[in-house]
N, C-alpha and C positions, 0 to 999 in steps of 0.2 A: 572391523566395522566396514571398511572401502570394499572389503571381500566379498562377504555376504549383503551387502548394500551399496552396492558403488555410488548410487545418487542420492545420497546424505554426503557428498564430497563436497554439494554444491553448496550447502545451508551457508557455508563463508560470506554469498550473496547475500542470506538471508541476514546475516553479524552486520553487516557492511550498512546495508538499508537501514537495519535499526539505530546504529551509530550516527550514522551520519543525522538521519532524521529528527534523535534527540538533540545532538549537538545543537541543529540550524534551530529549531525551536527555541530552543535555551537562548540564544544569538537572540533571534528575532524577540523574545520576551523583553529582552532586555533593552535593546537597541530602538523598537520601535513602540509607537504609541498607537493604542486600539485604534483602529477606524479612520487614522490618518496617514494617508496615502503618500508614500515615497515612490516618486519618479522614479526608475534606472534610465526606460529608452519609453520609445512610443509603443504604447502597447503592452506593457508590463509596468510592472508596481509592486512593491511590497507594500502589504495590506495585511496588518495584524488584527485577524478574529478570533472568536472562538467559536465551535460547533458542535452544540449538545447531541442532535441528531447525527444523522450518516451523509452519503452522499448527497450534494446538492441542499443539503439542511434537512434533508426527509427527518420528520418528528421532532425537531429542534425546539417548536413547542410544547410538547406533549407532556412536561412538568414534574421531568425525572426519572418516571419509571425505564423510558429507553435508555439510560447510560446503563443497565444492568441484561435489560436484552441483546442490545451489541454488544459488552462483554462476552454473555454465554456466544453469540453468534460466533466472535472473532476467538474464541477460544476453541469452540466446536471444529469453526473451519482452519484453523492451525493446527489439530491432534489429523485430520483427514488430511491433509495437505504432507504433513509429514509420511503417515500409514502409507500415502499415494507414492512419496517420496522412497519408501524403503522398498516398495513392490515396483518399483520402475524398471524397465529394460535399462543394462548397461548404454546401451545405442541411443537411448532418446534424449539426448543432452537438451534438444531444443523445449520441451516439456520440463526437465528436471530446472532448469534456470529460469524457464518462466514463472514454475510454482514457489523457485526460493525467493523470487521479486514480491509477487504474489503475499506470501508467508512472512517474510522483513517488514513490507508495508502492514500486515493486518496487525501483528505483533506492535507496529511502532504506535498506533493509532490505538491499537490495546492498552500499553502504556499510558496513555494522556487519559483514556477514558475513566480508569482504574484510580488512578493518583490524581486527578485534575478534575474531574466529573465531566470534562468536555476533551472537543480535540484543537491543537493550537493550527490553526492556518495564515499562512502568511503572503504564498504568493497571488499576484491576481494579476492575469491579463485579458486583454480587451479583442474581444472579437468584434472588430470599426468601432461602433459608439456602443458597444455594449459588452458590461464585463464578465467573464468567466465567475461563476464562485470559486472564490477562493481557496488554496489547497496548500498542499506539504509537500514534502519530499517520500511519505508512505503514498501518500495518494498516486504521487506519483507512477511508483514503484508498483505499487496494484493494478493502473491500469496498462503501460508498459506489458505488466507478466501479462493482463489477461489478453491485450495484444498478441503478443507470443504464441500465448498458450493456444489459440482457434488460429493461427497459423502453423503451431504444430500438430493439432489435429488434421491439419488439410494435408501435409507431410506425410503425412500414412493412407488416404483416399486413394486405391487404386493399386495398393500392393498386393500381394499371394504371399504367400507363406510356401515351400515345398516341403512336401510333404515327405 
């Protein structure tokens, strides 16, 4: 497999994300009560919601039909995330970990849509008096990879190839 695809080495990243993500949720289900807000420091909180839509709550009302379009979505972009995964340059490690961040996170957020009809969010911090929506350890991990990932496109701006 590592032969003919050396960056499927990294999917480990992507085991890691989904682990850990269900765990902290399970944790947080348990541990805290919807909507009521635990202190840790200034400016952070755990803050157990749930979010039928996507990021930001986009469609959270929309009355059910999107927990089945984000499925297809987060399905679709995990078979291509992968295909991207098996066609990658051995060399591009910065690319190859950002997509398995990327693919852990869409996967774990998959999970909860699938089994839960929603996604479980828990942490919330405050930008001065005003709070972040709240999120996960996948959401995390999605935006981290896409982080990455346009700083690993910028990695390659300006190279040749010899011919």
């Amino acid at each position: 497999m590592n032969a003919t695809h050396p960056q499927l080495k990294w999917l480990w990243i992507s085991l890691t994300v989904i682990v850990l993500d269900q765990a902290t949720k399970q944790i947080a289900e348990a541990r805290l009560v919807p909507h009521q807000p635990v202190n840790l420091f200034p400016y952070f909180d755990w803050y157990l919601t749930y979010n039928t839509g996507a990021a930001f709550s986009f469609l959270a009302s929309a009355g059910g039909w999107q927990r089945w379009l984000f499925t297809v979505i987060a399905i679709v972009i995990s078979a291509v995330i992968v295909q991207w995964l098996r066609k990658l340059p051995a060399e591009e490690t910065l690319t190859a970990i950002s997509l398995s961040l990327i693919l852990g996170g869409a996967i774990g957020n998959l999970i909860d849509r699938v089994y839960l009809g929603h996604v479980i969010d828990y942490i919330q911090v405050w930008l001065g008096s005003y709070p972040w929506p709240a999120f996960n350890i996948a959401d995390a991990a999605i935006s981290v990879g896409a982080v990455m990932l346009i700083v690993s496109s910028f990695a390659g701006v300006g190279k040749t190839t010899a011919d």
